[in-house]
Each structure stands twice: as structure tokens, then as C-alpha cells.
N, C-alpha and C positions, 0 to 999 in steps of 0.2 A: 740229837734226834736221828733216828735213824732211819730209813728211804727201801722199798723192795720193788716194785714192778711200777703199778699199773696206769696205764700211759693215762695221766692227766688227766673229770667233773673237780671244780678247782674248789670252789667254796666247803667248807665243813659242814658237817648235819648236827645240830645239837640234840642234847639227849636229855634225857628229863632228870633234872635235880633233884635234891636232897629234899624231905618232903617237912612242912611245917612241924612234925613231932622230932625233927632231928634238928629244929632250931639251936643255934648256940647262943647263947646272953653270956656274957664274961661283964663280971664287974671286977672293982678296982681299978690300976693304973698299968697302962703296955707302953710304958716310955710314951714317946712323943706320939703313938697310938691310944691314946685313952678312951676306955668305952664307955664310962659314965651311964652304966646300964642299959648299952644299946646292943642291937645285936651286929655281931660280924657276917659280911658276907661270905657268902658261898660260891665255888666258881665250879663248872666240868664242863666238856668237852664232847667233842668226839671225831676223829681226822675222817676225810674222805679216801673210801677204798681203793680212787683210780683217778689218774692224771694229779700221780703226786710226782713233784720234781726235783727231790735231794740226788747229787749223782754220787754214788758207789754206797748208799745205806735203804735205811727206810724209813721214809716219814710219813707212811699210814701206822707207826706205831710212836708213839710216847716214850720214852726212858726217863727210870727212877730219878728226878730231881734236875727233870730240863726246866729251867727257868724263864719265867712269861715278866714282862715287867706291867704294873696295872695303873692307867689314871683312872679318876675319879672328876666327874666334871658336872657343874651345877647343869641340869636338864638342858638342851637347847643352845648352850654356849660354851665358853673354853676359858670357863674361870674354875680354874681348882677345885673340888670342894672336899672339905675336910682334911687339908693339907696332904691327901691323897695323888703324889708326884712320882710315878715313876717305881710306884711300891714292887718289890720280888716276892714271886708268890711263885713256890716248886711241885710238878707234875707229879701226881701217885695214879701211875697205869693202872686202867680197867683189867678186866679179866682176858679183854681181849686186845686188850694194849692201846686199840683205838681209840679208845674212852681212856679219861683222865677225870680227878679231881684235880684243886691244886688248894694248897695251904701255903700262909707264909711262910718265906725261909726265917726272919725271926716274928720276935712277939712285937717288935716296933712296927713291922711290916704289917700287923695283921689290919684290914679295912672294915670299918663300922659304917653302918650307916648313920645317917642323920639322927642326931636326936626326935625332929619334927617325923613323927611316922609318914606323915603325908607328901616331905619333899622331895620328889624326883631327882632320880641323879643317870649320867652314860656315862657308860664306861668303854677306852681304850684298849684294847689289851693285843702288846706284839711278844713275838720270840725271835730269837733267843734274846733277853735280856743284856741291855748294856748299864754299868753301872751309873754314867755320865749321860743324860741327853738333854742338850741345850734349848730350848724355844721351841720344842716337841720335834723335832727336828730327830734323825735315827739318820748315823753317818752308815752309808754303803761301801763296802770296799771288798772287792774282786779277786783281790789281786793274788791273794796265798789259797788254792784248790785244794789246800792238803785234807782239811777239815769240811766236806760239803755240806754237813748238817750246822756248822755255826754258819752257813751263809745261807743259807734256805730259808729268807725274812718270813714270819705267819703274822698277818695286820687281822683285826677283829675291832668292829666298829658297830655289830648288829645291837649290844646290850643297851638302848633307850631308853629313856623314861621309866627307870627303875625307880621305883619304892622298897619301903620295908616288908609292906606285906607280900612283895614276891620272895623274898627270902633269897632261893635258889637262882643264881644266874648264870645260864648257859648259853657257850660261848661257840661263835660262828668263824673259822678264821678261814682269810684266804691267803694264797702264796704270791709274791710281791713279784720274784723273781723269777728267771724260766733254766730249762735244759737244755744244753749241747750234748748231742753224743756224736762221734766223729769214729766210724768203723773205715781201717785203711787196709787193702787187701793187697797181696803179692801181682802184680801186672803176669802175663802172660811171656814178657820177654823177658822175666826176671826166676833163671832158678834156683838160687839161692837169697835169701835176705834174713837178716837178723833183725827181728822186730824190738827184740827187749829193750834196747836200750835206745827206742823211738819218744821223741818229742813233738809238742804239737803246737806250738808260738801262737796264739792270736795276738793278730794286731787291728787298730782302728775299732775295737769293740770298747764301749764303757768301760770305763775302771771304775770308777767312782759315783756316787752319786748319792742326792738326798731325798729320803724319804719324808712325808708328812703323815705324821703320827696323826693330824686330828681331819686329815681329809685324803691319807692313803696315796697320796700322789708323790710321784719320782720329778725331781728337778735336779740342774746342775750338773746332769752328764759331762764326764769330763773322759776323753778317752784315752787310749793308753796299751802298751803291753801285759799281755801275762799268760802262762802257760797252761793250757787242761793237763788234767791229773790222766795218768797212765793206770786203768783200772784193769788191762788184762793185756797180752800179749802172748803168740806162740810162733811156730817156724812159717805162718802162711799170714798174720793179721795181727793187726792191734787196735784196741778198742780205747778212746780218750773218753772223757765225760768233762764237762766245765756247767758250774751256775754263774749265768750269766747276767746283767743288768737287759731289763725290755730295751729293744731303740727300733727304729725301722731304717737308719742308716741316713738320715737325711745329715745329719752334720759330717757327718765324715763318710762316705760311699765306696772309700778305699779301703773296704773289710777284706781281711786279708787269712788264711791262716797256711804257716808254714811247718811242716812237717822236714824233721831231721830223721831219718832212716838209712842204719849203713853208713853214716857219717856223711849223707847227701842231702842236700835240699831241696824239698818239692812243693810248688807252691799250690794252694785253691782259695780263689776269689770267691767272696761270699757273692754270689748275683744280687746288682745291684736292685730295688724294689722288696728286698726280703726282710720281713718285718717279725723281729722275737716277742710273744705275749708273756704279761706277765701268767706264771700258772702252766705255759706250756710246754710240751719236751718235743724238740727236734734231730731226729735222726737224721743223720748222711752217712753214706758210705763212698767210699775213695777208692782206685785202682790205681798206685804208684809205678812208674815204667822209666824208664831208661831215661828221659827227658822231667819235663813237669809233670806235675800230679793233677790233670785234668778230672772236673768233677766228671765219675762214670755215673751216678744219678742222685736224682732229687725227689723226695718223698713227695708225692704232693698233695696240696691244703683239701679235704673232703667234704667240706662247708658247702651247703647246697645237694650234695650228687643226691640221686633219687636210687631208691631201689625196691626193685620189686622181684619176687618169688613165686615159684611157682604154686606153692601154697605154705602156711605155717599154722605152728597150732599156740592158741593163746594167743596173750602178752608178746609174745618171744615173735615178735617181727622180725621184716629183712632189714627197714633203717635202722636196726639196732647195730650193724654189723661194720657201722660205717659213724658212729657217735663217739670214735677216741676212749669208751669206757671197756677196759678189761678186769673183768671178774666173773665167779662160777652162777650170777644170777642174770646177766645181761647179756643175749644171742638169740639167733636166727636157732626156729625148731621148728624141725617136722618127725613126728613118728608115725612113718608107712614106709612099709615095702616099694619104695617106685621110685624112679629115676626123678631128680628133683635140679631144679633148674631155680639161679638167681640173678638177675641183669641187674649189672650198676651200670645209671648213666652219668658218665663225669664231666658232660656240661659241654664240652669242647671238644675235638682232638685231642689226641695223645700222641707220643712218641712214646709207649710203655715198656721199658727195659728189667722191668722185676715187679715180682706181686708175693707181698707177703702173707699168710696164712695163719691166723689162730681158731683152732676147732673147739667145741666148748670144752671147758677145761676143769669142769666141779665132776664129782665124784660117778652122778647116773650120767653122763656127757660123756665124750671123749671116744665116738664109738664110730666119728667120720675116718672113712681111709683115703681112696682116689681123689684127687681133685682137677679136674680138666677144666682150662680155661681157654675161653674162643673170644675174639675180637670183633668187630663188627661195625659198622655205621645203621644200626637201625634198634628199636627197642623190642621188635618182633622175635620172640623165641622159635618161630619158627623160619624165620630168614636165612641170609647167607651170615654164618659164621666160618671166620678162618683159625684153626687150632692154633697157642701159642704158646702153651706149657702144660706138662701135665705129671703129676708127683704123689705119691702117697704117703701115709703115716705107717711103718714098720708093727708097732703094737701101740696099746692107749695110753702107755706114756701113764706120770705120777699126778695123782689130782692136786690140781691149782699149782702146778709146777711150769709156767706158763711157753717157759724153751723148749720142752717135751711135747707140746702142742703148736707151734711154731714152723712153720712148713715156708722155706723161701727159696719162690722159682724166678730164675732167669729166663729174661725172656730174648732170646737170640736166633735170629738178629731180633733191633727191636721191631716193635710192629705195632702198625698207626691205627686209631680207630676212637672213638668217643664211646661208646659202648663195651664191657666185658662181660660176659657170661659166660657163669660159673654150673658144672655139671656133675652131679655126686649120683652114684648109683651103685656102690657096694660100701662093706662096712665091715667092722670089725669083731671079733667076739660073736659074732652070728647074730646082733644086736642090728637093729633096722633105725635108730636112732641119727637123724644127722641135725649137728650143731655147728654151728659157724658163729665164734665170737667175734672178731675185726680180721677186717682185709687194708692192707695198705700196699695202695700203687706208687710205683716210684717213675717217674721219665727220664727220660735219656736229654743230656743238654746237649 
């Protein structure tokens, strides 16, 4: 499976099944599958478009013949039914890749239902398929990055109290596991550095662990070494990615990761209280120097912040800009000619040392330029704001090309304040259109 952008709505949206005139009835015998004139079920899909967490692919898309493994379980309980253990059943991508059928990979594989039309059955269903699993039991292991879509677990537990007459069963999966992205940049006392041949050691993070197929829970954490995968590097930065196992650090606190750069060692403590969800993707970025590699900042959590705008039109609010969802239907709109003003309040104090920018990014979008951002202790747009970065977009950039829309300012020195207000007042293309998909603050530790 393979993985593209959009940071992390974790559960899938199902989509409507095969309709009763596309029923199948197979008679005869399917090996140790016998239908005995019943009919086989039917399974589809459909991934979510944002806060998906495979690192260096994409898994808002399906690929020809990813394998799901399927139980079969009497309504309400965790007895087999129909000797239905573990069946492989292979993805055939939608038109638009999100959307999947899946059929057996063989004909022993294929799942009937009950002879009794009226007996309910739930059904299980994870990816990527393992061919061995013990006491429903699905072994987690961390430890090789090379492949991140065989480690990006998808659990689905929605399909209940199915019968026959529903035919069609469509499948809700969520992601088990989360994202590390680790961006390390050249220090300012360093003019030279060779990033290629950059490594990035975690230690003290889960290696191991088990999942439960029939109630989706991680147990058994066991921790350990192993290295993120090196997905890019050039003469000023290198970017790691790791899927990692959820933990909040309480068994082991001495989360560690050490970076090899230049043939030196630099080390960054995971701050202890930092807790990985399953489903979610965590950026950091690093500035390596002559000494340790102190963290230069930390993204921070946006759960709660309020925001509010100067005005918008529609659907298309300002808490939209602040909900972790990027794609070309979810952002902040206004169409008018006039200076347009948005305050996020983040609850607390800040120490804010970078604010990242994504402008809408679908095809009629993409037409915000200037962005100025003032700091502040009050939620008053007409109060005391003090400037603390300010940048624009060059031209409007490729639709739904999300790094073309991606505008990241430093905020130097940093600068303190619980409030940011954001100020758009020119535009691109002669287009009066401003859109703002997600903003993420980072502080200074």
C-alpha cells in the first residue's frame, strides 16, 4: 500500500456496495469453502483522504492485490463461524484508487454466508495480511523501515450483525499505528555537512508489540532499537520518517533518537510526557551544531485552540484551518476584496519559533499571496499586535501539490504571546479569493 500527503481524519468512510442484482450464488464445492447454494460475501472500501500515516508511500490509495486477512464470527461473540479464520481476500482499486473491492485470493478463500439467511455474523478485517495468526493475536514488529506500507497495520471492526440480506459489506478501517517525521537542518556554525549518508537511531521506542484482532488493542510493548528510513537528503538537510508503535513513554522515558551526521553524533531527547496516537503523524525538525543536537522546535498539539476570522463564506470556516485535515475541500474562505484578518487563540503562552502555512490547494483556491503574522496577549483584532514574520507565495503553485502551497516562516528571535493573528490583503492572479488550509505552530524548547 502505498502513502502521499495528507496529515492524518484516521477512520475510513465506507461506500456503497454491490447492489442485490450483482448477487453471487456459486454452487458446487470451493475446497474446504463449500457454498452449498449459499451466496458469497462481498467486501469494499474506501481509505480516508487525510491523516493517513504510511511514511515515504501512499495509503490514501489501494494497490492491485494488497491483501486484508477476514474473520468470520457468530454475531456478538468470538466463535468462528463457518470456519471463516483468517481468510485472504486481494484489493481491486477503485477508479480512484481510494475505493477497493476485494475478492479471494483463492477459491478456498472465498466466504459464504450462513446457510440460515437470518443468522448474523461480524466480521474482522486487518491489512496487511499475515499468513500465521495465533489466538487472533497480529505480531507487530518495527523493526525493518525499509518497507513502510507492510507496517502501516489498517484494523476494521465496524461490519456487525450482518446477515444475508445485506449482501454488500462495506468496510471502515482505521490505522493501528502512527508517523515519525524527523527534518534535521545544517546549524548555523556548520558550513559544510554531508547529509547523505545521515542516520537516525531510535532508541527506548516500542519494537515490538501485540495487537488484538477482536478488540483492536496494543499490548506487550516491548522496546528496543531501530533506525528511520532516510526518505531524502541534500547539502543543507535530511528528512527521516519511521512507523512507529503508539506509547506515551511511561515504561521507558528515556526516548532517545541519535543522529549520525558527518560521521558525528548528535543526540535529541524525546521530551518526556509526549505521547504517539495511534492514526497520527508527528513532525519535528532538528538544527545539528558543533556540539548536541538540541531540539530547535516542536510542533505543537492544536486540540482545543479556537479560532475566529474576520469573516468567511459558507461551510468553509476558520476552525477548519486548525483540524489536522489537508485537502482541496476543507479551509478557511473568503471572496472579497478586503483586508481579512484570522486570530488563533492556543490556550496558553507560547514561545513561537516557526508557523507553517498551507493556502487552499484545489484548483478555484491557490490565489492567497502575503501572509503577515502578529502576536499578541489579547483576542481583540483591534488591540496591540507585535509583527513576527511575514512571507508570500511567488505564483499559485500546482493543484493539490500540497509543498507548492506550503509557506514556512521562522519566527526570529522567538516571540511570546497566546494569540496569533494572521493578515491577508493582496492576492494573486488578480483573483480576490483567500483560502487557508492548515496552520501549524511550532515552539521553541
Amino acid at each position: 500500500m502505498k502513502k502521499k500527503v495528507i496529515f492524518l481524519v484516521v477512520a475510513a468512510l465506507a461506500v456503497a456496495g454491490t447492489s442485490c442484482s450483482d448477487e453471487e450464488v456459486l454452487t458446487g464445492n470451493s475446497g474446504n469453502a463449500s457454498s452449498n447454494g449459499r451466496s458469497a460475501v462481498h467486501f469494499s472500501t474506501q481509505l480516508p483522504q487525510s491523516k493517513t500515516i504510511s511514511a515515504g508511500g501512499d495509503v490514501t490509495h489501494w494497490v492491485a492485490n494488497d491483501p486484508v486477512g477476514i474473520f468470520m464470527f457468530n454475531a456478538g461473540t468470538t466463535t468462528i463461524a463457518e470456519q471463516v479464520d483468517n481468510r485472504q481476500y486481494l484489493a481491486t482499486p477503485g477508479g480512484d484508487a481510494r475505493s477497493a473491492t476485494f475478492a479471494p485470493a483463492t477459491v478456498n478463500d472465498t466466504i459464504y454466508y450462513p446457510l440460515d439467511e437470518t443468522q448474523q455474523v461480524d466480521f474482522i478485517v486487518y491489512y496487511p495480511r499475515k499468513a500465521s495468526i495465533n489466538n487472533d493475536v497480529y505480531p507487530v514488529d518495527v523493526s525493518d523501515q525499509s518497507n513502510p506500507a507492510a507496517l502501516d497495520v489498517l484494523w476494521s471492526n465496524n461490519a456487525t450483525s450482518v446477515a444475508q440480506s445485506d449482501n454488500a459489506v462495506n468496510l471502515t478501517f482505521e490505522h493501528q499505528l502512527a508517523r515519525l517525521t524527523i527534518k534535521i537542518v545544517k546549524g548555523d556554525n556548520m558550513s559544510s555537512v554531508d547529509f547523505t549518508s545521515s542516520t537516525a537511531e531510535l532508541i527506548g521506542l516500542p519494537l515490538t508489540a501485540s495487537l488484538s484482532l477482536t478488540t483492536g488493542t496494543l499490548s506487550n510493548l516491548v522496546t528496543g532499537t531501530f533506525n528511520a528510513e532516510l526518505v531524502s537528503s541534500d547539502t543543507d538537510s535530511a528528512t527521516f520518517e519511521a512507523i512507529i508503535i503508539p506509547n506515551d513513554g511511561t515504561a521507558n522515558p528515556d526516548r532517545t533518537i541519535i543522529f549520525t551526521v558527518d560521521g558525528k553524533e548528535h543526540k535529541f531527547a524525546i521530551p518526556n510526557g509526549t505521547t504517539f496516537a495511534k492514526g497520527e503523524h508527528y513532525p519535528y525538525r532538528l538544527k545539528v551544531s558543533q556540539g548536541e543536537a538540541p531540539i530547535e522546535l516542536e510542533i505543537l498539539d492544536k486540540t482545543g485552540w479556537v479560532v475566529t476570522a474576520s469573516s468567511s463564506d459558507g461551510a468553509y470556516t476558520p476552525d477548519l484551518i486548525v483540524d489536522g485535515i489537508i485537502d482541496n475541500t476543507n479551509f478557511w474562505h473568503r471572496n472579497a476584496w478586503e483586508t481579512h484578518w484570522i486570530i488563533i487563540d492556543m490556550l496558553a503562552p507560547v514561545d513561537v519559533g516557526k508557523i507553517v502555512t498551507i493556502r487552499g490547494i484545489g484548483q478555484y483556491q491557490r490565489c492567497t499571496k502575503t501572509l503577515q503574522y502578529f502576536i499578541g496577549d489579547t483576542d481583540n483584532p483591534a488591540g496591540t499586535w507585535t509583527p513576527i514574520a511575514t512571507g508570500a507565495y511567488l505564483d499559485r503553485g500546482a493543484i493539490d501539490d500540497i509543498d507548492s502551497h506550503t509557506l514556512s516562516l521562522d519566527v526570529t528571535p522567538a516571540a511570546t504571546g497566546q494569540y496569533l493573528k494572521l493578515v491577508l490583503d493582496d492576492y494573486l492572479a488578480g483573483n480576490y479569493d483567500a483560502d487557508i488550509c492548515e496552520i501549524d505552530v511550532y515552539k521553541v524548547k
